[in-house]
C-alpha positions in Angstrom: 128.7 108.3 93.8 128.2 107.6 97.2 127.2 110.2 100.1 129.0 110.1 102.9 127.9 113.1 104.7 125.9 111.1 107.5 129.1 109.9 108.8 129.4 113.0 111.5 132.3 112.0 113.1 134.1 110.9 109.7 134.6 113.4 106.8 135.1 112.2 103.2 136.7 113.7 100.7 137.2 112.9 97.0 139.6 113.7 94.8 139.0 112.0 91.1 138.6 108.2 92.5 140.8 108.3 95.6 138.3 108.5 99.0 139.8 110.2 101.7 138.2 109.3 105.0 139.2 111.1 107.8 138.8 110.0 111.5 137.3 114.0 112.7 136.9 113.8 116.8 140.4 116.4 116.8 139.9 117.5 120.3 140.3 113.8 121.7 142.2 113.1 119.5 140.3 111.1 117.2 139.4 108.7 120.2 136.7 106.1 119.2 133.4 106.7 120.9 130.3 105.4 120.7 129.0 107.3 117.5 132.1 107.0 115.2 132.3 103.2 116.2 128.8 102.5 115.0 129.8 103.9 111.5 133.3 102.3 110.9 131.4 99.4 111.2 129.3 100.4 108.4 132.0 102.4 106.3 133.7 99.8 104.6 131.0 98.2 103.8 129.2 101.3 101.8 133.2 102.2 100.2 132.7 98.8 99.0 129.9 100.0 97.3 131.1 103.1 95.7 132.1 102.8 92.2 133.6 106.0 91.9 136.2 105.1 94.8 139.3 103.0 93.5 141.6 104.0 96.5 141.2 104.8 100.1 143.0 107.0 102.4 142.3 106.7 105.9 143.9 109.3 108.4 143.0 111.7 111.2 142.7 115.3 111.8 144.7 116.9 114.1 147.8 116.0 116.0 146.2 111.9 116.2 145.6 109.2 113.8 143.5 108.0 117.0 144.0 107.6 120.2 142.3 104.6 121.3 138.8 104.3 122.6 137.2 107.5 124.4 137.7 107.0 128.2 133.8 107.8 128.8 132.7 105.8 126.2 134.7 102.5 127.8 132.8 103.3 131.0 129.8 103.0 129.7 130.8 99.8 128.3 131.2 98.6 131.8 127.7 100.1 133.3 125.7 98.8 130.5 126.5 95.1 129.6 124.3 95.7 126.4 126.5 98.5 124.9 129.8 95.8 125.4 127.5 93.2 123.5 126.5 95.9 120.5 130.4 97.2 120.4 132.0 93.9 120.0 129.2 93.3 117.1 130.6 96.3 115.6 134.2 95.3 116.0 133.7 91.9 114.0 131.8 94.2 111.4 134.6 96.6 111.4 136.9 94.0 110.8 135.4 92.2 108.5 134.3 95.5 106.3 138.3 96.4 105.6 139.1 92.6 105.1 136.4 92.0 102.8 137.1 95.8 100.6 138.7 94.6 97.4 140.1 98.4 97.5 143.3 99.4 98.6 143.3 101.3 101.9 146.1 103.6 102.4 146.7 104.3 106.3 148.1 108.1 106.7 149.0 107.9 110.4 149.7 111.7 111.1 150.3 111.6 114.3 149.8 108.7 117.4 148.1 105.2 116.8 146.9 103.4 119.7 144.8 100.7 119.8 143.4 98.7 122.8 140.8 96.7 121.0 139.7 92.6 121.3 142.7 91.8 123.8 144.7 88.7 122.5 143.0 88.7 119.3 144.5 92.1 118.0 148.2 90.9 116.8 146.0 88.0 114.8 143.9 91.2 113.2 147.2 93.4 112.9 149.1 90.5 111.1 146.1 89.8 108.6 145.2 94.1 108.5 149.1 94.3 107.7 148.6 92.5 104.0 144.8 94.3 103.7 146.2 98.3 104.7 149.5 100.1 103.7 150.3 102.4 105.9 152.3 105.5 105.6 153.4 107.0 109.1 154.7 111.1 109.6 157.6 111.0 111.3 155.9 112.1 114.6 153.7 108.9 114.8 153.4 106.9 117.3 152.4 103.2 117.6 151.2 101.9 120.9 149.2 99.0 121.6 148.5 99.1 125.8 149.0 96.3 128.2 145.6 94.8 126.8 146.1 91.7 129.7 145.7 93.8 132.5 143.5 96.0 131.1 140.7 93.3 130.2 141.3 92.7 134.0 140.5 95.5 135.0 137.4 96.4 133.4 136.2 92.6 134.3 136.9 93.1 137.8 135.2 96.4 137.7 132.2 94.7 135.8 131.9 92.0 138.4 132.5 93.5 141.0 129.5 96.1 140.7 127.2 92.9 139.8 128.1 91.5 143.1 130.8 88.9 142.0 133.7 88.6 144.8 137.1 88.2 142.4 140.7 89.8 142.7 143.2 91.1 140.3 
């Protein structure tokens, strides 16, 4: 059985071989930061592993599923070029850890779902996550995926522009 009790901002739980991972950052809501991105990009990969897991649940606590990335943690995306190279590692990872699990991974969205992650590339990953995740919403969820155009924009203009490079929006 596999120990999941370095994750700190993910709890697991396990009732007979069904895995319940739950996203635990309740008072942002389960935004992603830093921390809890640098281990869903490991988690799949070491559920994969567990042979006492045959089904995962993946949910929130709170009022969120998860809403989006942490505000600060985006910043410091933008001050530190490095930490934007190391995220978008983890991403692919991510990615590749739930599309690769030859489990079934239940979604229990409990509450809002927003996602803001990879810009153009994120309706290819929900169409392909859509055949790979079942999800099973609460009435009071909420889906929203942000203006990711603009948004990209924005936080290139805002790279650039404290680098020295003259560009407009």
């Amino acid at each position: 059985m596999r120990n999941y009790s370095d994750y700190t901002t993910i709890t697991a739980t396990r009732r007979d071989c069904i895995l319940t991972l739950t996203l635990n950052r309740p008072e942002s809501m389960n935004a992603t930061d830093a921390a809890m991105h640098e281990k869903l990009a490991r988690l799949f990969y070491d559920v994969a592993e567990d042979d006492d897991t045959d089904v995962v649940i993946l949910t929130g606590a709170g009022k969120a599923f998860c809403a989006g990335g942490d505000t600060r943690w985006m910043q410091s995306m933008i001050d530190e070029p490095e930490a934007w190279r190391k995220t978008v590692r983890e991403g692919k990872r991510l990615i590749f850890g739930l599309l690769d699990l030859d489990k079934p991974v239940i979604a229990k969205l409990n509450g809002h779902a927003v996602g803001m992650r990879h810009g153009k590339t994120m309706g290819a990953i929900i169409g392909e996550l859509a055949r790979t995740v079942a999800p099973i919403a609460h009435f009071n969820a909420r889906f929203s995926l942000p203006c990711i155009d603009k948004l990209v924009c924005y936080f290139l203009y805002k790279w650039n522009h404290q680098r020295g490079v003259k560009c407009r929006i």
